[in-house]
N, C-alpha and C positions, 0 to 999 in steps of 0.2 A: 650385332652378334649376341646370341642367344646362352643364356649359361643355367643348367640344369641342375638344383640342386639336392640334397637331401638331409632333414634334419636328424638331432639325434635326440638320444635317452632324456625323456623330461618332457617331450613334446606328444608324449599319448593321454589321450582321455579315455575316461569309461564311454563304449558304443560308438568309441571313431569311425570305425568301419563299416558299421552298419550302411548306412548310403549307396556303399561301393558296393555291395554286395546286389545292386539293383543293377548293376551293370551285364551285361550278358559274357557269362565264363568268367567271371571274378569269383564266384564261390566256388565254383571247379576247382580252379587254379589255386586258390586258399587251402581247398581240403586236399588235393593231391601236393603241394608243399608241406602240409599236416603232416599225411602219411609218411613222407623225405624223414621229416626234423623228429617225428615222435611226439611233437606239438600240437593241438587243438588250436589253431592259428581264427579260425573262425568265432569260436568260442570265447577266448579273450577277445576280440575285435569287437564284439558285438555287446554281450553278456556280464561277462565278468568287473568286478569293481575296480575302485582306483588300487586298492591295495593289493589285488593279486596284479595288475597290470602295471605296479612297481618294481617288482621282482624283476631282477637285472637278469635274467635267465627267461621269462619271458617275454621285456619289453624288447629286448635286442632284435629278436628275431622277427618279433611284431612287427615293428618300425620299417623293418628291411621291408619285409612283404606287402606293406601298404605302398611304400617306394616304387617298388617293381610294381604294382596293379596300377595305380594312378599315372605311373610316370607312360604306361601303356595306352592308358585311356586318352592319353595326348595325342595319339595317331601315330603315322609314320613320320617322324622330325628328328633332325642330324641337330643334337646342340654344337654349340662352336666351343663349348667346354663344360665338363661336368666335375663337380666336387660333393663330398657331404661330411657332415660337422661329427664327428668322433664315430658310433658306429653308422652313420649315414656314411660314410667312407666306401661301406661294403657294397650297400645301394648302389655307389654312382660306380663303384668297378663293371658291377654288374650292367651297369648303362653303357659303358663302353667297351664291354665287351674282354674285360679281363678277365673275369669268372662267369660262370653259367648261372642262371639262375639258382637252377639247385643249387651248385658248389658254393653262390654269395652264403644261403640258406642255411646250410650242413655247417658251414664253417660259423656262420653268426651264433648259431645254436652252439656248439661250443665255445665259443667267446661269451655267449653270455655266462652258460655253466661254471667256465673258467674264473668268471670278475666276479661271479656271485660269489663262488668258493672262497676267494680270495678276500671281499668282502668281509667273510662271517668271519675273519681271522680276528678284525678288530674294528670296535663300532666307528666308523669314518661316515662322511659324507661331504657335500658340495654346499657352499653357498655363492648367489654371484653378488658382486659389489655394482654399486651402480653409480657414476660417475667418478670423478678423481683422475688424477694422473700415474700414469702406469710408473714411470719415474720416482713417486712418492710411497704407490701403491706396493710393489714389488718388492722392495726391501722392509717395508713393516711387516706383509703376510712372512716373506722371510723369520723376521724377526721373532713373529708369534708360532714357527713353528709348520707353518702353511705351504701348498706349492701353490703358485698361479696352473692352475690346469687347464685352463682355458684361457688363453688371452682373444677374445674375440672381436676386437675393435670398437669402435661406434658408444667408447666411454663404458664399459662393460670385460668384469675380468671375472673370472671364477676362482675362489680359492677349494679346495681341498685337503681334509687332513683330518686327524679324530674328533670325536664328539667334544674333546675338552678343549682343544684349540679353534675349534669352530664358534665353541663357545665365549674364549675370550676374545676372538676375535669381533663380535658382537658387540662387545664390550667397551671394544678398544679400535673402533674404523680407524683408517686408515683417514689424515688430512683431505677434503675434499669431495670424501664417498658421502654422499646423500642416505644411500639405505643398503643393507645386507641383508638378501632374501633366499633364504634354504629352498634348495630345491630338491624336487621330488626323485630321488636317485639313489641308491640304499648302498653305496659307498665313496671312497676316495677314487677315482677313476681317473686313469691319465697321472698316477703319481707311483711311487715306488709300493706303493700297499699292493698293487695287478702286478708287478714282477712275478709271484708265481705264474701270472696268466700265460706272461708272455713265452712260457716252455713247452706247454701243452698247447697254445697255438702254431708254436714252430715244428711241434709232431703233427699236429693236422694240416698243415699246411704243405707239409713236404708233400702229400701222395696228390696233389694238385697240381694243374697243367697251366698257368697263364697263359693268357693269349697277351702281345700290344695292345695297347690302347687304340680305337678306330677314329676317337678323337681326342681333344689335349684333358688330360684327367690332375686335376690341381691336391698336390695332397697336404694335409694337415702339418706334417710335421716341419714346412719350411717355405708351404706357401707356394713352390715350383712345381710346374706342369712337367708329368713325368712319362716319357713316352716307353719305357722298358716295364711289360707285362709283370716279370720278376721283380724286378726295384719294388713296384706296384703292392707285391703279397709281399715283401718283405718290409713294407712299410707299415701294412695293412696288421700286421704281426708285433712289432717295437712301438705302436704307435700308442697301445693302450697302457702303456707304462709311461709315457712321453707328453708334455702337454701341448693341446691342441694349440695353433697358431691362425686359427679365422682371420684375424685383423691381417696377416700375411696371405691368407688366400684370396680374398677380399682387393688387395693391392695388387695380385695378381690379375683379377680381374678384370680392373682397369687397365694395366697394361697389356694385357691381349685384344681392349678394344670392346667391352661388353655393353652391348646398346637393352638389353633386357634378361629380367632374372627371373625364373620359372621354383618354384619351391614346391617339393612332390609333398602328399599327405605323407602326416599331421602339418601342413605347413604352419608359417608364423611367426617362428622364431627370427629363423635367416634371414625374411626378409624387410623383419624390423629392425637388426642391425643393417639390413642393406640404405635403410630410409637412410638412416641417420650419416652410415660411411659412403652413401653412391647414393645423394638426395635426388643427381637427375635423372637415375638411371630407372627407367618403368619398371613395376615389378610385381609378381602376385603370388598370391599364395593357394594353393589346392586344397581347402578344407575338406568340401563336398564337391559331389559330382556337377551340382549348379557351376562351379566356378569352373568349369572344363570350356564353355564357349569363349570366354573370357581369354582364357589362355591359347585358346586357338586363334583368334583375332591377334594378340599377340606372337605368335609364333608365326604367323601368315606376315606380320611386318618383318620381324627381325630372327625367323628363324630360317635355314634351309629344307 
């Protein structure tokens, strides 16, 4: 059983997309998404540097878009479930048919506008910790001030919270953590600093229509496959205030039966905690378009 995923914020490089744009109706589809969001989707993809392509206001939307063109260039294939790790969330809606392309698009593009806003309120950011026990882990970020905003399994937790808590936390690991590495994300995300977000996504979100899921769509906030289109936007909405639960989507994946895991561009991430939390389970990642045959071979064993 085949599981389709999509990564989030942190996983773009300068000239990711380039590649893709060799594909035929990929840069169609990029510039008339463009036109949608009000975004140069092309432009960052290709051209633009790390530091404009950190900007939570354009990498949101970026991420979605390379999602939907790559997760395309897989062919005609029915995953047996799809999820994506914070705003890859909005990716795998759109794989299953909960929102429209456009509508994942329009709606990410204010989500990013929204956590950027939110953002500049007060200097925050992410760092992830890298081994330890979440048991140990959980109540020291407590302590200094931190939220676990990711718990993503596979010995891997992210804290979040201002530049000075971030900083003593640096300071002051947690028993067990090997190393704390800041990541590339210009706020607290998934913590109560996006509460603003979360009002002006509950107004864009109303004039939108969810479809069901056409197949099982696993969400963040508790790891369960959720077959109600609405649950779906209304998760897709709480969720950026909420911390991500990976290590619970992850479990879920085993238990629906997952014999292989497909990770749409930028891939990488997810499927380096999948090594670690599902060592048997095959899995690849879409950087470039070379790695499309790859995934096709796999999707011809364990996909429908």
């Amino acid at each position: 059983m085949l599981v389709l995923v999509a990564p989030g914020q942190g996983a773009q490089t300068p000239g990711f997309l380039t590649p893709w744009l060799d594909l035929p109706g990929v840069e169609d589809r990029l510039r008339a998404w463009s036109d949608v969001i009000g975004l140069d989707l092309v432009h960052y993809g290709t051209n633009a540097d790390a530091d404009e392509i950190r900007d939570t206001s354009v990498a949101q939307p970026l991420l979605v878009a390379a999602g939907l063109v790559s997760g395309a260039a897989l062919g005609d294939v029915t995953p047996g479930a799809v999820a994506g790790h914070s705003v890859g969330e909005l990716t795998a809606a759109a794989w299953a048919g909960v929102l429209s392309e456009n509508d994942a698009l329009s709606l990410v593009r204010k989500r990013g506008l929204a956590m950027a806003e939110a953002a500049a309120v007060t200097r925050t950011g992410m760092a992830a910790l890298l081994g330890g026990d979440p048991a140990t882990t959980v109540p020291h970020l407590e302590k200094l001030g931190l939220t676990p905003a990711n718990i993503n399994g596979a010995g891997q937790i992210v804290a979040a919270g201002t530049a000075e808590q971030l900083a003593a936390l640096a300071e002051d690991k947690p028993e067990g953590v090997r190393k704390v590495v800041a990541l590339k994300v210009a706020g607290a995300f998934h913590t109560s600093h996006m509460a603003p977000a979360v009002a002006v996504l509950e107004e864009a979100a109303s004039g939108l229509d969810p479809a069901d899921p056409t197949v099982p769509y696993v969400s963040n906030k508790d790891g369960e496959a959720v077959a109600s289109g609405a649950e779906v936007l209304s998760r897709l909405v709480g969720q950026v205030a909420n911390p991500v639960r990976w290590d619970l989507c992850m479990e879920t994946f085993k238990e629906l039966g997952v014999t292989a895991i497909i990770e749409a561009a930028p891939g990488g991430t997810l499927v380096g905690l999948a090594k670690r939390a599902l060592p048997d389970v095959p899995r690849l990642a879409l950087k470039t378009p070379d790695d499309l045959d790859a995934a096709r071979e796999l999707i011809a064993e364990h996909g429908a």
